[in-house]
TORGUZA-888907 format. One record per residue: x, y, z of N, C-alpha, C, CB in turn; residue in three letters. Coordinates in nm, 3 decimals, always signed. Glycine has a CB too. Example, Ala and Ser with C-alpha at 12.3 -4.5 7.8 and 13.67 -1.06 7.14 Angstrom:
n.u;n.v;n.w;ca.u;ca.v;ca.w;c.u;c.v;c.w;cb.u;cb.v;cb.w;r
+1.319;-0.569;+0.780;+1.230;-0.450;+0.780;+1.320;-0.330;+0.780;+1.131;-0.447;+0.905;ALA
+1.285;-0.225;+0.708;+1.367;-0.106;+0.714;+1.290;+0.003;+0.787;+1.408;-0.060;+0.572;SER
//
This chain:
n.u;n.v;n.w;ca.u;ca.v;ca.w;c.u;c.v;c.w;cb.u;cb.v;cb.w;r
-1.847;+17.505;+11.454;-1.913;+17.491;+11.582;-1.913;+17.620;+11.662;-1.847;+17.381;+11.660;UNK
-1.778;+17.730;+11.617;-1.804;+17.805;+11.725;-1.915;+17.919;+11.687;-1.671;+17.862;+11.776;UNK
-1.948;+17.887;+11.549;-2.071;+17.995;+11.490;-2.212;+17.973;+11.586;-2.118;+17.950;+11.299;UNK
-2.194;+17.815;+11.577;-2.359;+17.792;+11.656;-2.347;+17.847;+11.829;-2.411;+17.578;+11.659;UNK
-2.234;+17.809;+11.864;-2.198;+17.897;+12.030;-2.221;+18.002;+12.005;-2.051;+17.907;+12.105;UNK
-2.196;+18.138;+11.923;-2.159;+18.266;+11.953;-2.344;+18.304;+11.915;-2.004;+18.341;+11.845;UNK
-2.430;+18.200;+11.828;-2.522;+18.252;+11.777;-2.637;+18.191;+11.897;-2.532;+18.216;+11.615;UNK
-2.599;+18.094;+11.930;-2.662;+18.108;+12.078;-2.671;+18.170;+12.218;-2.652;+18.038;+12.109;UNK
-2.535;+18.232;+12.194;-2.511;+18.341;+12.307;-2.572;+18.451;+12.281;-2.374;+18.380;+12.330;UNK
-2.566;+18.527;+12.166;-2.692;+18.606;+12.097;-2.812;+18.593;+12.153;-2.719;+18.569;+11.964;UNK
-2.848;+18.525;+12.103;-3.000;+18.402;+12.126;-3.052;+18.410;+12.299;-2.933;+18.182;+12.091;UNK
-2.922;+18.453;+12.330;-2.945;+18.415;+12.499;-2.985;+18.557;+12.566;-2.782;+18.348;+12.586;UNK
-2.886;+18.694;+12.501;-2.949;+18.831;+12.529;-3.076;+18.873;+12.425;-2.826;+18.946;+12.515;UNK
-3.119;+18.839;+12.310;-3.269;+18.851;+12.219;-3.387;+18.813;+12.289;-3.275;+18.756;+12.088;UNK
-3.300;+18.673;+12.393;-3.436;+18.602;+12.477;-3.455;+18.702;+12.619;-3.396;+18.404;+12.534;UNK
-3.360;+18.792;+12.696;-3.396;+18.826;+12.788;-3.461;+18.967;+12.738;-3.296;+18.814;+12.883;UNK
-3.382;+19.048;+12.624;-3.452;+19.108;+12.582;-3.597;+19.100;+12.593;-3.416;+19.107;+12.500;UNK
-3.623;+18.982;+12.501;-3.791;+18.954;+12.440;-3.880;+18.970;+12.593;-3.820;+18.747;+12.352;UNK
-3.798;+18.980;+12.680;-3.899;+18.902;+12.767;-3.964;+19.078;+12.800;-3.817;+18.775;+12.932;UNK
-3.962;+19.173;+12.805;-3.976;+19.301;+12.819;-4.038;+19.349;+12.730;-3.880;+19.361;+12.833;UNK
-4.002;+19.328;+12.608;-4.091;+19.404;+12.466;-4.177;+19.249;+12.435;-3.955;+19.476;+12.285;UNK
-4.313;+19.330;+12.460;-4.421;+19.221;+12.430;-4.461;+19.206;+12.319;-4.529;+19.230;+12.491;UNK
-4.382;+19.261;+12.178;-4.430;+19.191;+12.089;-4.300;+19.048;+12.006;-4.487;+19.321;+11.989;UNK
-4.184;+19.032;+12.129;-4.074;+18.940;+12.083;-4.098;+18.854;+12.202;-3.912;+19.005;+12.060;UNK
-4.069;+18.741;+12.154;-4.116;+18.605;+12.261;-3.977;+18.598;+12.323;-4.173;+18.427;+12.176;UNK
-3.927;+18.599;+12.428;-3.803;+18.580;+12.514;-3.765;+18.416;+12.548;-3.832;+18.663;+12.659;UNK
-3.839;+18.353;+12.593;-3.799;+18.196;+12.614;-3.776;+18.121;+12.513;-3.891;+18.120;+12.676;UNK
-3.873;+18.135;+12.378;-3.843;+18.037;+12.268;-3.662;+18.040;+12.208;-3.959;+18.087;+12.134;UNK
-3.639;+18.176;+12.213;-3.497;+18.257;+12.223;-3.404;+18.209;+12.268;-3.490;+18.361;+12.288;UNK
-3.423;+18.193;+12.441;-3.323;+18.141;+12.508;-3.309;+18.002;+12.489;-3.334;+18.169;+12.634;UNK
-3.435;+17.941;+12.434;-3.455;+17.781;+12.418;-3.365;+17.734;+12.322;-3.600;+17.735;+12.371;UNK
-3.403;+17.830;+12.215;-3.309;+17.772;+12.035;-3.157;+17.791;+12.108;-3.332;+17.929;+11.831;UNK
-3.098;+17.876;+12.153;-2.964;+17.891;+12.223;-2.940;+17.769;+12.264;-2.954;+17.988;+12.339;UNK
-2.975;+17.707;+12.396;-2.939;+17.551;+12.474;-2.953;+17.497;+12.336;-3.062;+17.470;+12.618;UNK
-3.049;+17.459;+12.282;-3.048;+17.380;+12.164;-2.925;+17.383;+12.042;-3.171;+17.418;+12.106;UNK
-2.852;+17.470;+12.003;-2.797;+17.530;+11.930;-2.635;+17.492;+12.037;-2.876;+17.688;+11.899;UNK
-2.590;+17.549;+12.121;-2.495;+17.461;+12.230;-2.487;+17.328;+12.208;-2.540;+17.465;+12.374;UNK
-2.596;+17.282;+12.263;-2.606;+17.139;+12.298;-2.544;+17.073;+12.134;-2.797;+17.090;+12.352;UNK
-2.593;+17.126;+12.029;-2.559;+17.024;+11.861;-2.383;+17.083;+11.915;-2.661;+17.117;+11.620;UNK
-2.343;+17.204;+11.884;-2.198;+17.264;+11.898;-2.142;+17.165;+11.976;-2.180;+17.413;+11.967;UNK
-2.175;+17.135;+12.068;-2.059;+17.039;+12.157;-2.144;+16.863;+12.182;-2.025;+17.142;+12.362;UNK
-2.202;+16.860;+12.078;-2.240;+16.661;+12.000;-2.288;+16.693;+12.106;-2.126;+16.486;+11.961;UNK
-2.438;+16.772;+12.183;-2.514;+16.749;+12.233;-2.475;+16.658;+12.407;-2.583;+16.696;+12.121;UNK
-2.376;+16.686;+12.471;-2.307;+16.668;+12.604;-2.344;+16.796;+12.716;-2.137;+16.663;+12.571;UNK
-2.413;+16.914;+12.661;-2.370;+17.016;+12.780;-2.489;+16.961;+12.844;-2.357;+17.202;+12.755;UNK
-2.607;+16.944;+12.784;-2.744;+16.876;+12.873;-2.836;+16.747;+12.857;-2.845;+16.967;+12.868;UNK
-2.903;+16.695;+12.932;-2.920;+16.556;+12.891;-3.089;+16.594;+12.812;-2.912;+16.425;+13.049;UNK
-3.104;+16.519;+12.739;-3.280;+16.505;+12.698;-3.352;+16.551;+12.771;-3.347;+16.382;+12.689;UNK
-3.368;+16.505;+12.873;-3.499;+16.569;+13.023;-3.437;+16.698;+13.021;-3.495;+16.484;+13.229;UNK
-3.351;+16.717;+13.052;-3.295;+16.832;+13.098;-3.405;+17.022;+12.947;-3.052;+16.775;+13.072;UNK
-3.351;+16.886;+12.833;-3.402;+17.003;+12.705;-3.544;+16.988;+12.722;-3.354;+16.968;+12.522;UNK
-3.579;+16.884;+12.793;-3.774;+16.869;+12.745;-3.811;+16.941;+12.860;-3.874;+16.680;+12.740;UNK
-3.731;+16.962;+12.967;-3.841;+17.029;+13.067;-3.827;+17.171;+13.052;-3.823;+16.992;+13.230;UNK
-3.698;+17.231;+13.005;-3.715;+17.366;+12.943;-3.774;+17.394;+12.817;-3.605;+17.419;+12.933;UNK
-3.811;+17.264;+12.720;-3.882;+17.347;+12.640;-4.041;+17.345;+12.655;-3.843;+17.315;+12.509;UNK
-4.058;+17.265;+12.788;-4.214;+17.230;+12.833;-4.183;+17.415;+12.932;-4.250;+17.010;+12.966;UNK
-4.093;+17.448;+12.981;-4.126;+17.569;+13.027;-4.138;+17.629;+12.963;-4.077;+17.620;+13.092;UNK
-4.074;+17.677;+12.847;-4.106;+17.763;+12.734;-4.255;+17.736;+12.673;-3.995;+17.739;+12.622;UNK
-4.282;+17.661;+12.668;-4.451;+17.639;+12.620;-4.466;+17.699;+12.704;-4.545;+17.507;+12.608;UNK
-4.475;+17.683;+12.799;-4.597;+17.726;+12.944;-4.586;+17.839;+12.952;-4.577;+17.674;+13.106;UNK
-4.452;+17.929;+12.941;-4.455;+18.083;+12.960;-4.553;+18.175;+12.821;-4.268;+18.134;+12.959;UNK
-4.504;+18.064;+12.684;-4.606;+18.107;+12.601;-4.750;+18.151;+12.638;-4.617;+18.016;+12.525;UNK
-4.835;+18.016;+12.732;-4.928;+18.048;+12.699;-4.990;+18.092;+12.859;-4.985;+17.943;+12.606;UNK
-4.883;+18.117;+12.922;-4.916;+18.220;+13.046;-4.915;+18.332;+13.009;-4.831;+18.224;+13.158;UNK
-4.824;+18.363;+12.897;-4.808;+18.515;+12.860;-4.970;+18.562;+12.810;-4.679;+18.536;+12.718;UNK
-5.058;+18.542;+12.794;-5.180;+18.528;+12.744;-5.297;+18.483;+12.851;-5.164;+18.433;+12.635;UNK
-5.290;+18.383;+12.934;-5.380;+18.365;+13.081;-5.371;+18.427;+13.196;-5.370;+18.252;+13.135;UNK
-5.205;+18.502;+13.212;-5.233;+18.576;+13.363;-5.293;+18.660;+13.281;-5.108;+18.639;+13.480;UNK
-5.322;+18.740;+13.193;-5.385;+18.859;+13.236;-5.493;+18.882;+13.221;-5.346;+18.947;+13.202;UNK
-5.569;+18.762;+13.122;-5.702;+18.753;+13.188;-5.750;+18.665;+13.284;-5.781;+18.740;+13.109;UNK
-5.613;+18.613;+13.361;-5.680;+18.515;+13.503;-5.684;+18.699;+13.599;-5.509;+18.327;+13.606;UNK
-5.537;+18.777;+13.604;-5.587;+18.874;+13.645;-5.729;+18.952;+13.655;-5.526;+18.918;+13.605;UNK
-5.741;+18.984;+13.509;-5.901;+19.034;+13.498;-6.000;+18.992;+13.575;-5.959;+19.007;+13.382;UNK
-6.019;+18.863;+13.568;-6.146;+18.789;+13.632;-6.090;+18.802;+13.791;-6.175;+18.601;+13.568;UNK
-5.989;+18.781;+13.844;-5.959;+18.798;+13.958;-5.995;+18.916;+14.062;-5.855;+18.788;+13.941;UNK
-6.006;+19.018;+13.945;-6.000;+19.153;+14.017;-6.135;+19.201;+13.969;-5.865;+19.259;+13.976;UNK
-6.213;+19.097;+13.954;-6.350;+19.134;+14.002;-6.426;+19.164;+13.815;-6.339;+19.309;+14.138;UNK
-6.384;+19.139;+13.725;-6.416;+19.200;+13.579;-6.546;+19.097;+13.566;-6.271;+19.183;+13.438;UNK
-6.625;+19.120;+13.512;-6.731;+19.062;+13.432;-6.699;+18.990;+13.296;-6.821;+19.167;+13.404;UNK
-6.806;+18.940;+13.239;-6.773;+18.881;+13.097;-6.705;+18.955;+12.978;-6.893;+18.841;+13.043;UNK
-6.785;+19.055;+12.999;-6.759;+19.155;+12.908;-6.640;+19.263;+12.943;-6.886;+19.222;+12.891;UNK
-6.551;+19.225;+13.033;-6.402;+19.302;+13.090;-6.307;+19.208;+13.016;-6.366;+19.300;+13.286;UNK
-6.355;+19.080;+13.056;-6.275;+18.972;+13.054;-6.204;+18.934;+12.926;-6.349;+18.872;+13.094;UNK
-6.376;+18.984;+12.821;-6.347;+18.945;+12.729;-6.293;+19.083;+12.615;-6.461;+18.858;+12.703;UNK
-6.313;+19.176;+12.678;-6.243;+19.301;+12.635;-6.122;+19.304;+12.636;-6.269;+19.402;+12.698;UNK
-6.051;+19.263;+12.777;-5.880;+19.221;+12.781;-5.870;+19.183;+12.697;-5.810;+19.136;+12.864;UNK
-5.911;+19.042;+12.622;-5.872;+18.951;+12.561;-5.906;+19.032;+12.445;-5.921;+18.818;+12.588;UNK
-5.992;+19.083;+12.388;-5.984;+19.149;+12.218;-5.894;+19.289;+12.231;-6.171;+19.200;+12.142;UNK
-5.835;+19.317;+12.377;-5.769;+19.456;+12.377;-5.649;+19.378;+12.363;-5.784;+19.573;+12.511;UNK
-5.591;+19.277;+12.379;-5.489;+19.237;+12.332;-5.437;+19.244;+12.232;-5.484;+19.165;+12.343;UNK
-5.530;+19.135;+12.164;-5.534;+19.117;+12.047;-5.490;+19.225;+11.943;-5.644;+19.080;+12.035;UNK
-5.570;+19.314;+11.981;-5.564;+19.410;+11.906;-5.463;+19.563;+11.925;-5.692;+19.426;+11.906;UNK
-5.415;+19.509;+11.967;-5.302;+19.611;+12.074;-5.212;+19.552;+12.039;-5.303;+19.621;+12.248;UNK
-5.149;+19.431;+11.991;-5.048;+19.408;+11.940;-5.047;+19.459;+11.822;-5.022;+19.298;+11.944;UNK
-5.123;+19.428;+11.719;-5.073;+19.524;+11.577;-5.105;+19.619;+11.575;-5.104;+19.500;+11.452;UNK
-5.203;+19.705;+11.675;-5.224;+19.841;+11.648;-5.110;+19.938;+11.693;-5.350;+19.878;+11.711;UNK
-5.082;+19.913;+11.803;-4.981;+19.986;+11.891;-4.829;+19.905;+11.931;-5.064;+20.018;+12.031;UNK
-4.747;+19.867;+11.849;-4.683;+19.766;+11.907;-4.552;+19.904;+11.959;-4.641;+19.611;+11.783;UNK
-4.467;+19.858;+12.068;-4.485;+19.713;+12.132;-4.526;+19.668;+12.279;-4.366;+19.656;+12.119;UNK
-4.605;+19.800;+12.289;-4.660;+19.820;+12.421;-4.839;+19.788;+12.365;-4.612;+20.003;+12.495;UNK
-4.865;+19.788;+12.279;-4.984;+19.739;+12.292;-5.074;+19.627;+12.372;-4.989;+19.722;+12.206;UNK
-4.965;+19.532;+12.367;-5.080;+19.403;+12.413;-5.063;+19.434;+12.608;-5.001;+19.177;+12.340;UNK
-4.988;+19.518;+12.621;-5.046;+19.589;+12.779;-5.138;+19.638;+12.807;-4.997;+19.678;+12.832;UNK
-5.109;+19.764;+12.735;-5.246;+19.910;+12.713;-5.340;+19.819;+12.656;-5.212;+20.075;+12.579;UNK
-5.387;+19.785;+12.551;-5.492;+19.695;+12.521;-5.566;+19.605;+12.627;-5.439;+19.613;+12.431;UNK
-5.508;+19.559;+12.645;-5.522;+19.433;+12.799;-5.608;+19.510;+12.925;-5.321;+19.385;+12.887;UNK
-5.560;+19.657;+12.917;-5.578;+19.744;+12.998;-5.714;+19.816;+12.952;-5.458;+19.823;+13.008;UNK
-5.697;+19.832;+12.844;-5.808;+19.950;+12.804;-5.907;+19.876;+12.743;-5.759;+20.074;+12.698;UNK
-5.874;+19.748;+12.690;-5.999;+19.655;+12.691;-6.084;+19.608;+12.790;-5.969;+19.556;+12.649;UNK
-6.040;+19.593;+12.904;-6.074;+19.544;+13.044;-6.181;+19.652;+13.087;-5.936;+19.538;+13.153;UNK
-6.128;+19.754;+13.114;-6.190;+19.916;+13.137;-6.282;+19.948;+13.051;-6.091;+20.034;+13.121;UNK
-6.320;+19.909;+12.916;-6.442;+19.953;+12.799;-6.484;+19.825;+12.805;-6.402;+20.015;+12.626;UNK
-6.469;+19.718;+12.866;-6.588;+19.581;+12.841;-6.645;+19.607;+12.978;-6.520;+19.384;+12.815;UNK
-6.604;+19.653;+13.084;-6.623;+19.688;+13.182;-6.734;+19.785;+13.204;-6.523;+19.715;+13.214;UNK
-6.691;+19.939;+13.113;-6.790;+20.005;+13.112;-6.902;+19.965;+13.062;-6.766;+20.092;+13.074;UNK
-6.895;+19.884;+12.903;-7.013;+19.888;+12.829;-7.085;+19.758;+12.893;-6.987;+19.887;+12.661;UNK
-7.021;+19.731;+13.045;-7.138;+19.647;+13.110;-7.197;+19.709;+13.245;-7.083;+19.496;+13.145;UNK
-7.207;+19.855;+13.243;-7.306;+19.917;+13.283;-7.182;+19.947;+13.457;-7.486;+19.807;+13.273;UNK
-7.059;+19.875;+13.445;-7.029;+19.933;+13.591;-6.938;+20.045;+13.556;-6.954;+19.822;+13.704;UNK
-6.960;+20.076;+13.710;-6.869;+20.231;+13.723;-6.737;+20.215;+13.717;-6.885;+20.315;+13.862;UNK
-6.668;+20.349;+13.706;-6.550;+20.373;+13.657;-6.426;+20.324;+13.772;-6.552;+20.528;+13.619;UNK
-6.478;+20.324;+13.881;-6.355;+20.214;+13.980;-6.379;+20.103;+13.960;-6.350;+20.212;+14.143;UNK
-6.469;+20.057;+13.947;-6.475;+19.901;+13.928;-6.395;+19.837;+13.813;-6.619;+19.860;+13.905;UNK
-6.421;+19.953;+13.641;-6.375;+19.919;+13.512;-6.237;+19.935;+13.537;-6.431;+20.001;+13.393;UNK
-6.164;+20.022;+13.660;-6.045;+20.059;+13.663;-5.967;+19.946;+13.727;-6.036;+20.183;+13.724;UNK
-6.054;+19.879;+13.824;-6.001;+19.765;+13.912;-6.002;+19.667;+13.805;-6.091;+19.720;+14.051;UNK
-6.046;+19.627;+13.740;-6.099;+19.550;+13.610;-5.925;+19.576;+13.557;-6.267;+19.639;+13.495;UNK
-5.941;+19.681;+13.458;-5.824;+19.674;+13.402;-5.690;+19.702;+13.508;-5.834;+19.770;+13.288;UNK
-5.711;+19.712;+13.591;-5.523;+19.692;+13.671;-5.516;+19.556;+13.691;-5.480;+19.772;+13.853;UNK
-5.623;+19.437;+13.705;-5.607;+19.327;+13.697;-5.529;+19.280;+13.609;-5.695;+19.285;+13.694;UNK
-5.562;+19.326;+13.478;-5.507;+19.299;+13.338;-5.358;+19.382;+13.360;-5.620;+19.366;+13.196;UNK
-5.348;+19.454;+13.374;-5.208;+19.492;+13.417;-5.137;+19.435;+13.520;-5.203;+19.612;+13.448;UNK
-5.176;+19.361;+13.634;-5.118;+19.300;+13.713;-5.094;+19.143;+13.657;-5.190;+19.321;+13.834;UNK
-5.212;+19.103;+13.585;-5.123;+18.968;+13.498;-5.053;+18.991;+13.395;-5.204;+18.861;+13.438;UNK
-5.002;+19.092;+13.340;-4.950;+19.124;+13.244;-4.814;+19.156;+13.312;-5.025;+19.223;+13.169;UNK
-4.788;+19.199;+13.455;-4.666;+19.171;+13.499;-4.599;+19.072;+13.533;-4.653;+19.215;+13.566;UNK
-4.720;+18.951;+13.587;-4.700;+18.863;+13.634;-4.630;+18.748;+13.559;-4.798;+18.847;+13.678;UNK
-4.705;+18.760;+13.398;-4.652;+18.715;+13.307;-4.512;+18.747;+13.277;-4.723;+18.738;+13.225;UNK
-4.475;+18.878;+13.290;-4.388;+18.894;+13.236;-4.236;+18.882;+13.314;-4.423;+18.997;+13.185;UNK
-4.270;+18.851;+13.444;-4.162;+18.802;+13.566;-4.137;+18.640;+13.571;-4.228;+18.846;+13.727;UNK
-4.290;+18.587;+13.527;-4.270;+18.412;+13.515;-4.154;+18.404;+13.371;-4.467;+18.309;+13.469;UNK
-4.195;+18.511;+13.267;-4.076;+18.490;+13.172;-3.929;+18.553;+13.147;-4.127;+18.509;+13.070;UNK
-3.915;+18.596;+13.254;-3.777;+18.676;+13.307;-3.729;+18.522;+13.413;-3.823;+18.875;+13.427;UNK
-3.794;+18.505;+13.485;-3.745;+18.363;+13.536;-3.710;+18.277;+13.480;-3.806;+18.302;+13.591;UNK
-3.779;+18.223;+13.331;-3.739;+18.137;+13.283;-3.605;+18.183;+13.160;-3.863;+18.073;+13.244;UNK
-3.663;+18.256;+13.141;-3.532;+18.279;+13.068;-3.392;+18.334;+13.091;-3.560;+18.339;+12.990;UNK
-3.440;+18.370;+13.204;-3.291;+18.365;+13.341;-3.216;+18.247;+13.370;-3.340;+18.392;+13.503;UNK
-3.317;+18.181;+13.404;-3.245;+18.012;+13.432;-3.201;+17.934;+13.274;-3.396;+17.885;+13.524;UNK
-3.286;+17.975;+13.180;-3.233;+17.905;+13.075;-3.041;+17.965;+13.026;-3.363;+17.935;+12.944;UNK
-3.080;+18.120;+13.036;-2.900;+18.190;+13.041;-2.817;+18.155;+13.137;-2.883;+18.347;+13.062;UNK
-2.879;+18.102;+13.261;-2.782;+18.048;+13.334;-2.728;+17.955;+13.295;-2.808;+18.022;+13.431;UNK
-2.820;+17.837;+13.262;-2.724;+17.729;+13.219;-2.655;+17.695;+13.100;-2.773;+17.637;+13.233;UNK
-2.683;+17.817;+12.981;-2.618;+17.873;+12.917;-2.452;+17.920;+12.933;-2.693;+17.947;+12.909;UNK
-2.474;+18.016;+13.028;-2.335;+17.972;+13.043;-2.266;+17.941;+13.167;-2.266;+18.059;+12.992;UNK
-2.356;+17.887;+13.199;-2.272;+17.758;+13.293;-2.244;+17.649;+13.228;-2.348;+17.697;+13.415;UNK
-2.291;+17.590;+13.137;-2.183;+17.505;+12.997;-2.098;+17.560;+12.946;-2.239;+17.463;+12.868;UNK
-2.105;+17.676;+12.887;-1.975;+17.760;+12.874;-1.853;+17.718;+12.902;-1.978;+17.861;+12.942;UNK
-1.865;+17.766;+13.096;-1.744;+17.699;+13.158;-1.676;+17.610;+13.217;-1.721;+17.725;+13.197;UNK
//
């Protein structure tokens, strides 16, 4: 039992890690940890609701990690073709450039779907800081959650 504790405590700095380097997922991390506790001690440190609503947060940071920054984009004024540039600069910014890609991508996709829709270069620029501003945004909603998930990490602990 104390293998699955020490490998969830692991689990618990990989997840705050992840949450910074965008090509390692940080919440699913901190999630397997509680999970991994919870079997170690016959499943007493948290109740059912308690695991379903953190692993319903962990979904959600998943797939925020991916909507703020093109809710950013569109926010900050991007066209179809910004919008949808973020979204293939992602994409493609993760295996091209890891592990800062799916930023710069996000960024420099926004800014070339931008241009090649005929607007000027502040606008493509406002365009892509959008994508950089949900790309922070994202990445603070998953520093939150996986903050609170290490909290109660080891606040079972003690």
């Amino acid at each position: 039992m104390i293998v699955l504790i020490i490998l969830g405590a692991l689990l618990q700095v990989v997840g705050l890690v992840g949450c910074v380097m965008p090509w390692l997922a940080g919440p699913p991390f901190n999630f397997i940890g509680l999970i991994l506790l919870s079997a170690a001690r016959s499943w007493k440190p948290f109740s059912p609701t308690f695991l379903i609503i953190m692993g319903s947060l962990t979904a959600l940071t998943m797939v925020l990690e991916y909507a703020l920054p093109l809710a950013g984009t569109r926010r900050f004024g991007a066209s179809k073709r910004g919008f949808w540039g973020a979204f293939l600069g992602m994409m493609v910014g993760v295996f091209v450039f890891p592990p800062f890609g799916l930023i710069l991508g996000a960024f420099i996709g926004a800014v070339a779907g931008e241009l090649s829709a005929g607007k000027d270069q502040p606008s493509a620029l406002r365009a892509g800081w959008g994508a950089f501003a949900g790309m922070m945004a994202a990445l603070a909603v998953k520093l939150i959650v996986s903050g609170v998930m290490t909290f109660y990490f080891i606040r079972a602990l003690l």
